[in-house]
N, C-alpha and C positions, 0 to 999 in steps of 0.2 A: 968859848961856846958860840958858833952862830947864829944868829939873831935869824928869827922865826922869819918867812918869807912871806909876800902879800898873799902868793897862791893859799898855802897852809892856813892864815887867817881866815881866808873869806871859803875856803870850801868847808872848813869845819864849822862856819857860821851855816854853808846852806844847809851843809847833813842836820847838824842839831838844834838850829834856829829855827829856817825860814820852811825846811819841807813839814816838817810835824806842827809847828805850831802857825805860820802864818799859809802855807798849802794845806795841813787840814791831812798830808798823806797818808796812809798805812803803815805800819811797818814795814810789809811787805816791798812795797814799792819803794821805799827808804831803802834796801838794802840791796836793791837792786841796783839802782841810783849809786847807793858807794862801792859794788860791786864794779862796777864801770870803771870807778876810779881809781880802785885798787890796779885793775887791769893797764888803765892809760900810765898812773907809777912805775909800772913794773916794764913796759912800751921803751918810758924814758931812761928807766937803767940797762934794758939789756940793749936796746939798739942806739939809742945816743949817751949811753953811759954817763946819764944823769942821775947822783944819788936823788931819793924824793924831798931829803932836807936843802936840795938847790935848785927844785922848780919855781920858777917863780911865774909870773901871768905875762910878762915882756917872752916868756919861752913855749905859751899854747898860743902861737900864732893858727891860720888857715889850713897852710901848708903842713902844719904839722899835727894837725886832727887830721886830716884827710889822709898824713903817711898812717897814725895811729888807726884809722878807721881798716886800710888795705892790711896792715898787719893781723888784725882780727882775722880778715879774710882766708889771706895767703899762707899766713905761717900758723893762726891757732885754729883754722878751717870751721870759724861759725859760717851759721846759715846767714843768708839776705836780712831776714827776719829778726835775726840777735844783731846783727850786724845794725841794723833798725834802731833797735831797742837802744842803744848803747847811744847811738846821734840822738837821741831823745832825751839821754838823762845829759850829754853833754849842753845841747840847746836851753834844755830848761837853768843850766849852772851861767850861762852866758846871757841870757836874760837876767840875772839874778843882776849878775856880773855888773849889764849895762845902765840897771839903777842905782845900782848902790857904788857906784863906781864912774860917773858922767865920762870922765878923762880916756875910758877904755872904751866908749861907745864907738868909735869905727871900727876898731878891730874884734870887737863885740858883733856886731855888725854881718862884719863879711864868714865870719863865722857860722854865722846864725844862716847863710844863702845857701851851706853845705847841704844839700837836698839827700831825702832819702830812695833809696834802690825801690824801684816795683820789683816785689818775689812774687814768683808764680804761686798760685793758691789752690793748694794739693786739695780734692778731694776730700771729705771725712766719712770712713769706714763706720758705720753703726754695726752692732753684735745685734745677730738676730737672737729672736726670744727662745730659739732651740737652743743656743751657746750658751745666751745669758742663765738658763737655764742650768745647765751642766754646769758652768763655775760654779751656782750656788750650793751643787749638792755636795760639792768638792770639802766645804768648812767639816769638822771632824766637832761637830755638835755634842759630843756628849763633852767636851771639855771647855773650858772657861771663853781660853781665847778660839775655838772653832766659832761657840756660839758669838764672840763678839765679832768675828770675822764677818758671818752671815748676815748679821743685824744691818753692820755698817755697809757692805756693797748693798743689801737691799733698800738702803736709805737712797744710799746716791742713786742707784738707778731710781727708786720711783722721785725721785725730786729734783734731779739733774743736776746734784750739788759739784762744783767745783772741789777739789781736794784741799784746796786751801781753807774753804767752808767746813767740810767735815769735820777738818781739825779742829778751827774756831769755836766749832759747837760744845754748847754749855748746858746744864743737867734743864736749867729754867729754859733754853731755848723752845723745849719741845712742851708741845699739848695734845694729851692721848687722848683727852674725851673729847668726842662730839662737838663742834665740826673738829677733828685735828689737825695740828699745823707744826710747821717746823720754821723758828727764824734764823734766818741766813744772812751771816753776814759776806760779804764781796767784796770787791775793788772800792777804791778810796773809801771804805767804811759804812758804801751804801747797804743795809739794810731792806728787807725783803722777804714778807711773807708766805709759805708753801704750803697748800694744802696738802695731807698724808691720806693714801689709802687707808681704810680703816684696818686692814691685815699688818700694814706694815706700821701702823699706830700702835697696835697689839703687841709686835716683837717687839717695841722698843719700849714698853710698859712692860713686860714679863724681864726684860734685857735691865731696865732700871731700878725693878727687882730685886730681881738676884744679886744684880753689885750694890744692894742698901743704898741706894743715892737718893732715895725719896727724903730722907731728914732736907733740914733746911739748910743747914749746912756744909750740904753738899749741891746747893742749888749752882755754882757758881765754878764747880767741879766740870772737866773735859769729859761729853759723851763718852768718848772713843781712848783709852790709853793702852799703853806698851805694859811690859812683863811688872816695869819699874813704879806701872802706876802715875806714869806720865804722859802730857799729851803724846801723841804721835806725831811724825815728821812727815814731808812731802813724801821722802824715799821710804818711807815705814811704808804707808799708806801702797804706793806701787809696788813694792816689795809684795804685799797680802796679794795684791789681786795677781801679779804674776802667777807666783805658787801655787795658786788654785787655778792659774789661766793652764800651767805647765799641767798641773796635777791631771784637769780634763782632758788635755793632749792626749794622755795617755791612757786612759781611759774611753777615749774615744779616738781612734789614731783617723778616723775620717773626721773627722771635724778641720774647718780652715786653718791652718796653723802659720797666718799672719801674728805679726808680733800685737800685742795688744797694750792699750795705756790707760789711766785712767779717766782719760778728754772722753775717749771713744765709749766708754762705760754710761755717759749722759745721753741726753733728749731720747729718752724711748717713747715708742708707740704710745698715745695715750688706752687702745684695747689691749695693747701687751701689757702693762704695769698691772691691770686687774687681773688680768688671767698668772701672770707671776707671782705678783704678791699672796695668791691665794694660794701655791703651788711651794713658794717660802712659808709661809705659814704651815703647812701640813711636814714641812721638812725638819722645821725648828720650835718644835714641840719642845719646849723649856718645860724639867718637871721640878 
């Protein structure tokens, strides 16, 4: 059997030591991070037909991040942007590298000079409050998950939650009475309080309701979940708003029929969210 390799040691120390407990990371960010690595494994077997039980750290030289970086490029056609992202979790693993490891610091080093690409920085499309509008009436309200469809795009929009927030969200996060507010958790675990329109306070009281999550033991229960009664996923989440995006399409075949995501779903008008939320409210009459 071959004897584990320095490489193998010390990245499963940064995955499950040093990112969560001595960086403090996310999960989210954690799996991004080993998502990278999976990527650069898979680099080393199909172009230099290196199994991953034979990489070792004498084998992630410069030269061979930088070939590992254009492969992203050229053969699996990420953006600039991912392209980015992926020099970022390798930088932060060679800094790791260059402390706990003194002997590797030059080649740590020249590593770390690997500079990242300017991407050009697209524009972002906001949905006017006539579109925003039409998705919402698209939920099929008289049935369980319509009304929870409705609830939750009317959350993100009036609070400009990220989808990864959405998901996080817990029964105790939210406060319906006076002032109301929604806690949002974000990137590296910062925390952050929302104030709620009082309309969109009201669906998500009549919404918390009807699914019994008022006991206390449901305090700690996901807002938002699937058929199964489990959280929802990134792809769940854009899934919903597609299918109502597609549904308005065709219900309105003049409307812009740009593709839509759930980025572009945040920061609305602060007078549109009143005039909305009050417009959702009249629509998701929960009896």
């Amino acid at each position: 059997m071959k004897k584990p390799t320095d490489f193998s040691y010390f990245l499963s120390n940064f995955l499950i030591k040093f990112l969560p407990c001595e960086r403090g990371l996310s999960n989210n960010t954690i799996s991004s991070y080993r998502d990278t690595f999976v990527l650069l494994l898979k680099y080393y077997k199909e172009i230099n037909s290196i199994k991953p039980e034979y990489i070792d750290l004498s084998t992630l030289n410069k030269e061979q991040i930088l070939s590992f970086l254009n492969w992203l490029e050229n053969d699996r056609g990420v953006s600039t942007r991912t392209r980015n992202q992926r020099l970022a979790a390798i930088h932060s693993f060679f800094r790791y590298i260059q402390e706990v490891e003194p002997s590797l610091l030059h080649e740590c080093q020249k590593i770390l000079t690997i500079s990242f690409k300017k991407a050009l920085h697209r524009s972002i499309n906001y949905l006017s409050l006539g579109t925003v509008k039409a998705i919402l009436a698209q939920p099929d309200i008289t049935t369980i998950g319509g009304r929870r469809d409705a609830v939750m795009l009317s959350t993100m929009y009036d609070t400009g939650a990220r989808v990864q927030e959405i998901i996080d969200l817990k029964v105790r996060d939210i406060r319906t009475e006076s002032p109301a507010t929604i806690r949002l958790t974000g990137k590296g675990n910062k925390t952050r309080i929302v104030p709620l329109m009082q309309p969109t306070a009201n669906l998500i009281r009549l919404y918390i309701r009807e699914k019994s999550l008022l006991v206390s033991e449901k305090q700690t229960a996901p807002l938002f979940t699937n058929r199964m009664n489990l959280s929802l996923t990134r792809a769940g989440v854009a899934y919903i708003l597609n299918k109502h995006f597609e549904s308005m399409l065709k219900a309105n075949p003049e409307s812009p029929s740009d593709k839509i995501s759930p980025h572009i779903f945040r920061n609305p008008n602060f007078y549109e969210i009143q005039t909305f939320c009050k417009k959702v409210q009249e629509i998701c009459a929960f009896h």
